[in-house]
N, C-alpha and C positions, 0 to 999 in steps of 0.2 A: 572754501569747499575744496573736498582732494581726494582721491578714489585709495581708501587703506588698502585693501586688501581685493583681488583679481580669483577666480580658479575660473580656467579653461577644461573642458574635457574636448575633444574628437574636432580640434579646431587644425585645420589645415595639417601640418606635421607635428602638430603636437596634442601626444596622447591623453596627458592632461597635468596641469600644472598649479600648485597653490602661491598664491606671490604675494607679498606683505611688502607694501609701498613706504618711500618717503613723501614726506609733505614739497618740499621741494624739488629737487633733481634724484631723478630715475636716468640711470644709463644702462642700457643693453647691446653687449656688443660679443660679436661672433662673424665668424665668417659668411660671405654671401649663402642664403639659402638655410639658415641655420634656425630661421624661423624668430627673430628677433626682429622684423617689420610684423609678423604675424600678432605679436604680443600689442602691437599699436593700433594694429586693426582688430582685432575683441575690444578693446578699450573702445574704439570708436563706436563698434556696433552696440556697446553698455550707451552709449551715448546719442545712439541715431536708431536705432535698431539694422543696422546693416553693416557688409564690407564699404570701405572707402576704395579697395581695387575690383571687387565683383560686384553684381546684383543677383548672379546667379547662386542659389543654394548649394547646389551641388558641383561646386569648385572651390568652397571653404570647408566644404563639411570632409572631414578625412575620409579617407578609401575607404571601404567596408564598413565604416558608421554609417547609421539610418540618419543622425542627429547631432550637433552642434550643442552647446551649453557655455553660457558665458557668464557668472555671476560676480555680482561686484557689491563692495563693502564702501560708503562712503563716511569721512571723519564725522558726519554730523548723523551718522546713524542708519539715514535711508539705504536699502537694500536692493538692487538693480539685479534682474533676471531675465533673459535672454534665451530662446530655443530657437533653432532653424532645423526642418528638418527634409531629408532630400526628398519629399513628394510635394515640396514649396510650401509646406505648413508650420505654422510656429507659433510660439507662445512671448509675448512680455509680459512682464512682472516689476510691481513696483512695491514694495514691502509688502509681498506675496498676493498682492491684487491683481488683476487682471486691471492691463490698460488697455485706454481705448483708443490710442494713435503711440508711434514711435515719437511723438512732439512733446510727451511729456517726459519721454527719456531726457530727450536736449534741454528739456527745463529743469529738470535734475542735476545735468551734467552736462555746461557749455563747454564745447569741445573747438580746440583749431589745429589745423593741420596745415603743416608745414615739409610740403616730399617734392617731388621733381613733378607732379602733376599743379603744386600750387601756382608754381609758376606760369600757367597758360592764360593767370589775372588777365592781361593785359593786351593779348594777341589772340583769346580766344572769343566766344560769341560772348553775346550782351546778356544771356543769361547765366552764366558764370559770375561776371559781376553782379549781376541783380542779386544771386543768393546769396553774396559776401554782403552787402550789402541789410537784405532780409537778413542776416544771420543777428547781424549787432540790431536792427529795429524789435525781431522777436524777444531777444533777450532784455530789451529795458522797457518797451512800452508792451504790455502785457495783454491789451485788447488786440494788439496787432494781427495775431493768428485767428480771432472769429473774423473780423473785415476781410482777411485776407481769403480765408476760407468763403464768406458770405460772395464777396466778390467771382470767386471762381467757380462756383455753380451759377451766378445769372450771368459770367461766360459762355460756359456749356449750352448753356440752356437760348444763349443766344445764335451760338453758332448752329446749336444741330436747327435753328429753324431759317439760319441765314441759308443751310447748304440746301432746301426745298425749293430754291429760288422765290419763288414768289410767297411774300410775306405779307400774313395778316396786322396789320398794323396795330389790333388789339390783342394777338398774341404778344407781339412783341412790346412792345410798352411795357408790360411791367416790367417784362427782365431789362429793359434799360434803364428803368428808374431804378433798380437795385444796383447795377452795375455802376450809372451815376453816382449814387449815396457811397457804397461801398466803396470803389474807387477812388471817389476823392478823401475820403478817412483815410485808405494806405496811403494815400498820394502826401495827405499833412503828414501822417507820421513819420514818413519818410524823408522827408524834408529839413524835418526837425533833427532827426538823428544824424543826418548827412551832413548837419553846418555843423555838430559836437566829433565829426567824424574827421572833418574836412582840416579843421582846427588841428584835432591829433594829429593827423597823419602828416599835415607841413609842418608841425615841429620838428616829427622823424625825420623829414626830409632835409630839414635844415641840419641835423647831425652828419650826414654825407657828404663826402666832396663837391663841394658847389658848382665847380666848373662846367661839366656836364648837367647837371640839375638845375640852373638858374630857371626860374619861370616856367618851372612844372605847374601843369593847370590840374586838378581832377575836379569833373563838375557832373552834377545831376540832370538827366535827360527822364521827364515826365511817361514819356509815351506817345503823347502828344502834341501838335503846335501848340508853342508857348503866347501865342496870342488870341488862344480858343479855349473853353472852356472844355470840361471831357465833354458836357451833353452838346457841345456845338459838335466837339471835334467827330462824337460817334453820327449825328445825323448827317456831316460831311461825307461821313466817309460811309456810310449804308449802300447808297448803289455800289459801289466798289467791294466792297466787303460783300454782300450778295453774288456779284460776277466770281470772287474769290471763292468765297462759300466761308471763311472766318473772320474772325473781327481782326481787323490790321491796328486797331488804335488804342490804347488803355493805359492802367498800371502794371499788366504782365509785359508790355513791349519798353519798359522804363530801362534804363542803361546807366553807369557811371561809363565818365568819358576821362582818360588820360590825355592830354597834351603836352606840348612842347613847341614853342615857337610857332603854334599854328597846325602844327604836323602831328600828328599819332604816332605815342610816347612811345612806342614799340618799334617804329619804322628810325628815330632817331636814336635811342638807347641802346646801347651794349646789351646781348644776354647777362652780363654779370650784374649791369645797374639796373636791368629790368625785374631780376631776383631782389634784391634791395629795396625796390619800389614796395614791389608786393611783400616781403615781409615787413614793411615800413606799417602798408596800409592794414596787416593782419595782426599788426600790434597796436595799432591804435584803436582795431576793431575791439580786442579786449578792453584798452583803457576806458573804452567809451562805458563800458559795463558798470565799472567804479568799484569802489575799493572791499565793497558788501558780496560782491557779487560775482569772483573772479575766474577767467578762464582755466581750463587742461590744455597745454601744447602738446603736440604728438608732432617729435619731428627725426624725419627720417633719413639717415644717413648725412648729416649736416658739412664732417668735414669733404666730401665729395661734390657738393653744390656748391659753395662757400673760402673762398679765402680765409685765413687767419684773423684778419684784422675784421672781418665783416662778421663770423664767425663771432668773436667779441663783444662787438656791437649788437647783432641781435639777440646774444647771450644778455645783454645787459636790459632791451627793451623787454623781452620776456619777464625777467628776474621784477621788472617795476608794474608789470599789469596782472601778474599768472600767479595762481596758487601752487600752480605745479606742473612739471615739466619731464617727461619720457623721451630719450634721444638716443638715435641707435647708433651704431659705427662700427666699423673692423677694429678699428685698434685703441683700447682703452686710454691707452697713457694721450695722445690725440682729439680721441673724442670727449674726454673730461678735460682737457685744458682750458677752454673757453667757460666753464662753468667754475672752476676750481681757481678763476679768477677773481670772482663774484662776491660780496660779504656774505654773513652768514644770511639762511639756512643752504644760500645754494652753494657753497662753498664746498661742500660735505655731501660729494651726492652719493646717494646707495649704488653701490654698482653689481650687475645681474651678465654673468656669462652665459651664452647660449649656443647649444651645439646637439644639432641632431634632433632639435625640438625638445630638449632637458634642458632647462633655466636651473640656474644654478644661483643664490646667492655669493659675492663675495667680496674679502677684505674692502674696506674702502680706502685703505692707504695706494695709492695711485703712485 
């Protein structure tokens, strides 16, 4: 799977643009602000229906446009369409039909993203990891999004009657037998995916310099104590959860845990081995996909995060999981080194100059 062909109109600084992709490596490079992170964020919103740096409409949508437009061409045919428009209304399209969530964009087009926010894996809250996490369980076990949807309304439905304080004990019942049912389904799925996850990502780890890395732990955290069942754990926790007014205990409070010697991977790790980790873990997250089914990397500005040598390295795990790869940079000869390393197809990447928000294709002799 691999996105041919892009046109933007009224997207940030660029007025509008037609782009014909390689199957492999895309590189776009321009000076900062030249709108060549912009071309990775449409790609994204083809793929999520949003920006990966706003939520808000009207800080993508260019000056004086009403409206945003983002369509996209994939090698197997499907047609992806996209509106935002600055009174917060929009449209998606998926071979001209109207969808009915942004979830089937990302079923379309599993996307990973790799910029200076990916990096907050590890030192940021538990819900960051949980959707790394959810990203790779949605993409291979395919009941995962109704459980997980089913689950999150007999949430709702539990809190808005936790925060009444005093609870009808047959209101409540059913939504905890659903929250029960439903949570433990994410709870196995998740489980499952995380020992195919766990496996990848300590091979990666094992490509690193070992010294610092000896006895990196990454492990699953349910929600709940691990010696309760969910239906024990939410009737433990119901007077509590009532004082609170939401539910403290589940598969939304579930977490991947980093260590090291005991300590939190972040607290001992360098910033530069902590980058490493996590594109470790964001490339196993593709492999776990398998070879039918492969991800888009969008990665942003690489050689400024990145040493030369590391730089390499995840050029090479990319090149073993990914159908296809977009990498932006200032200076060409630079930012295609690490790919221009690669056997073929990424050997040969297209390269797309960008300046003033005009993408330009050019030579790919480097």
């Amino acid at each position: 799977m691999a996105l041919k062909r892009a046109v933007l109109s009224g997207f940030r600084n660029i007025s509008s643009a037609d782009m014909t992709f390689a199957r492999g490596t895309n590189l776009l490079c321009g000076v900062n602000g030249s709108g060549k992170t912009s071309v990775l964020e449409a790609i994204h919103m083809l793929g999520t229906g949003r920006s990966f740096r706003s939520r808000k409409n009207q800080s993508v949508i260019q000056y004086e446009r009403e409206a945003l437009t983002v369509f996209g061409q994939l090698d197997s045919g499907v047609a992806l369409g996209v509106e935002k428009r600055r009174d917060g209304n929009g449209r998606i399209r998926i071979n001209q039909t109207a969808a009915e969530s942004s979830s089937q964009l990302a079923a379309c087009l599993p996307l990973q993203v790799i910029n200076s926010e990916s990096f907050a894996a590890l030192d940021g809250g538990p819900g960051v990891r949980r959707q790394l996490l959810d990203w790779t369980v949605f993409h291979v076990e395919h009941q995962f999004a109704s459980h997980w949807k089913s689950y999150q309304i007999a949430l709702r439905q539990r809190n808005a009657l936790l925060r009444r304080g005093k609870i009808d004990t047959n209101l409540i019942a059913p939504w905890e037998e659903q929250l029960t049912k439903s949570g433990n389904l994410v709870d196995s799925l998740r489980r499952r995916i995380f020992e195919l996850l766990r496996e990848r990502f300590l091979e990666k780890i094992s490509e690193l310099p070992q010294a610092p890395l000896n006895g990196l732990r990454m492990d699953y955290r349910s929600g709940w104590r691990k010696d309760l069942s969910l239906v024990e754990a939410l009737a433990e926790s119901r007077q509590g959860d009532t004082e609170q007014g939401f539910t403290r205990v589940g598969p939304h409070r579930a977490d991947l845990r980093f260590t090291l010697q005991g300590q939190d991977a972040h607290v001992v790790l360098s910033r530069g081995q902590q980058k490493m980790v996590v594109c470790a873990l964001r490339a196993a997250m593709a492999e776990v996909l398998g070879t039918e089914r492969r991800a888009i990397f969008l990665v942003d500005d690489l050689p400024s995060e990145l040493d030369s040598a590391n730089q390499q390295l995840l050029a090479g795990w990319i090149s073993r999981c990914a159908s296809q790869v977009f990498v932006t940079g200032i200076e060409a000869e630079v930012t295609a080194r690490p790919w221009v390393a690669l056997d073929s197809p990424w050997d040969t990447p297209a390269m797309f100059h960008v300046e003033h928000g005009v993408i330009v294709p050019r030579d790919k002799n480097i």
